[in-house]
Every structure is written in structure tokens, then in C-alpha cells.
C-alpha positions as CSV (number, residue, x, y, z in Angstrom):
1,X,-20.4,-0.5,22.3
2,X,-18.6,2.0,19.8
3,X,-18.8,1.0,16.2
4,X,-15.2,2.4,15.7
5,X,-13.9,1.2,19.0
6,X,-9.5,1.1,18.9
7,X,-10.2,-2.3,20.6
8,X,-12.8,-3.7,18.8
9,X,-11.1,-2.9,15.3
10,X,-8.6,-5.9,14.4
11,X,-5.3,-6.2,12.5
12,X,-4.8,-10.4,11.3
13,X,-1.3,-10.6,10.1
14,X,0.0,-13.3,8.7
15,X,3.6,-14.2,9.0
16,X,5.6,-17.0,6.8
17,X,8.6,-18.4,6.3
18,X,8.6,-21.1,3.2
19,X,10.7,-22.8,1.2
20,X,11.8,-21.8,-2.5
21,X,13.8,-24.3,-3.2
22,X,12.8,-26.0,-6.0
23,X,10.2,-25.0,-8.7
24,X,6.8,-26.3,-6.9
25,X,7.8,-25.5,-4.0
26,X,8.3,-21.5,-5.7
27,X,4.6,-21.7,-6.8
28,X,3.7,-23.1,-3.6
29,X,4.8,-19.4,-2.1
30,X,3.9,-17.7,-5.1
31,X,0.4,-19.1,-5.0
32,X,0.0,-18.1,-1.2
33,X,1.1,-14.9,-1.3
34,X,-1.4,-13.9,-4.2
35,X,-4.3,-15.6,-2.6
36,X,-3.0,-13.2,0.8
37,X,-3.1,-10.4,-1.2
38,X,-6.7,-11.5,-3.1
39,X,-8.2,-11.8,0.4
40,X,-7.2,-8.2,1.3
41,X,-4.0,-8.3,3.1
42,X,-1.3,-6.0,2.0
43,X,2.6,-6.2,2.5
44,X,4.0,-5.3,5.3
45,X,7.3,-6.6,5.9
46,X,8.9,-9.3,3.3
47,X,6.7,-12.3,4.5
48,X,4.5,-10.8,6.9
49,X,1.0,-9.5,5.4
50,X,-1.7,-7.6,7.2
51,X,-4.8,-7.1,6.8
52,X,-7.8,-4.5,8.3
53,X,-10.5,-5.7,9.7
54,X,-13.8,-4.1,11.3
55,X,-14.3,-6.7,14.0
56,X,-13.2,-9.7,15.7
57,X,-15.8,-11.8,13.6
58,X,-14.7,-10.6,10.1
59,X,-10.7,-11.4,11.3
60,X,-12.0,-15.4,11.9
61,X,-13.6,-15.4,8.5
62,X,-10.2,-14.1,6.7
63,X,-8.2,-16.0,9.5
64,X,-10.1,-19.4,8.4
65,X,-9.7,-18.4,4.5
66,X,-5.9,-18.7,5.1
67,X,-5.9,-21.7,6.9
68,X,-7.9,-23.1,3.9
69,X,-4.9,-22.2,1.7
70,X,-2.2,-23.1,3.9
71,X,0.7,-24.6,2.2
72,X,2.0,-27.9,2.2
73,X,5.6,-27.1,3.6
74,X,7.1,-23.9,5.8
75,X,5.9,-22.4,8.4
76,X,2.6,-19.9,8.9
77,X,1.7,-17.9,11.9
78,X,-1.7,-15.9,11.9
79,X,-2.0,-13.2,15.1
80,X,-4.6,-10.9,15.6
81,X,-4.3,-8.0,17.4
82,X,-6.6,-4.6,18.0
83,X,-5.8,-1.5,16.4
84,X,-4.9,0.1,19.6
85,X,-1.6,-1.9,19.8
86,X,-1.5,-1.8,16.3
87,X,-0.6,2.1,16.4
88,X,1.3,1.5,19.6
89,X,3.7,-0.2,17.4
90,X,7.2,1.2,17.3
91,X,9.1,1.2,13.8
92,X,12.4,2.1,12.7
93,X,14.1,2.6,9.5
94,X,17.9,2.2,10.6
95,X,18.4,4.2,13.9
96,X,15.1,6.4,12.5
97,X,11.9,6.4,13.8
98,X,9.5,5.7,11.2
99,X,5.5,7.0,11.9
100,X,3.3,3.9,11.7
101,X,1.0,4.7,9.2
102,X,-2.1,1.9,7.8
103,X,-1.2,0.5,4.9
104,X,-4.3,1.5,3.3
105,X,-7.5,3.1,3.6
106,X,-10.2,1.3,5.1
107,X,-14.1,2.2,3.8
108,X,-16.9,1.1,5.7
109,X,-20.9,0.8,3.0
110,X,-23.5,1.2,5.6
């Protein structure tokens, strides 16, 4: 198997939709979102995070850190998908198409 395969490299985003309401329920998001982005994931969309990952076995250790930080109320959906339909992704700004590019840089210590 490749090291680098386009199908073995995985993408874990994490999409959420919670309350903000009333003060705890603000530090409840507030306190998810920064542990999202102290695990590695970076914003993609208002309320959707993504994260790069080298294999499927390092996604399930990030994808079981945020179920470990879940929140008490709203709703969380985690999806994993390979980097080949990651950069078959379409995006538009307005009616313009918009080049997918990563987020960020990903290194690899051998």
C-alpha cells in the first residue's frame, strides 16, 4: 500500500449546530470549539471544522477525542471522508467557483 495514498489519507469534519442562548450554554460552544481547534481541526465553514489526518486509525483517535468532549445540548455530526473526495469537492463563492485548497499544510516526522 502507498504511504500517501488519496484514499487512505482522511479528512474528519466535524459539523455543529448549538445553542447560545443563555450564558452557559455560550461557554458550552465556546469551550468546544477551542478544544476543536486544540485537537487540530481548523475552520472551515461557520460550524463545521476539519481536520487532516494520515490514516484511517489516526481519524478514530481524533474522532473519539471529540466524542469525549461532546456537549451537553445541540447537535454534533463527525464524517470522515478520504482526500480523494475531499478535492473532488465543488465550492462556490456566490455564482464563482472557488479552487478547494487544504486549509493548512500537513507535515509528516519520519
Amino acid at each position: 500500500m502507498e504511504r500517501f495514498s488519496e484514499y487512505r489519507i482522511m479528512w474528519v469534519l466535524v459539523l455543529f449546530d448549538l445553542p447560545t442562548e443563555t450564558k452557559k450554554e455560550k461557554k458550552a460552544y465556546t469551550d468546544f470549539r477551542k478544544k476543536l481547534v486544540t485537537d487540530g481541526f481548523t475552520m472551515f465553514q461557520f460550524s463545521i471544522y476539519l481536520r487532516h489526518c494520515p490514516s484511517r486509525e489516526n481519524a478514530d483517535v481524533h474522532i473519539k477525542r471529540v466524542k469525549a468532549f461532546l456537549p451537553e445540548a445541540g447537535n454534533v455530526g463527525v464524517l470522515c471522508i478520504t482526500d480523494k473526495q475531499f478535492g473532488q469537492m465543488e465550492l462556490f463563492q456566490g455564482k464563482k467557483v472557488k479552487s478547494v485548497s487544504t486549509p493548512c499544510q500537513q507535515l509528516e516526522l519520519f
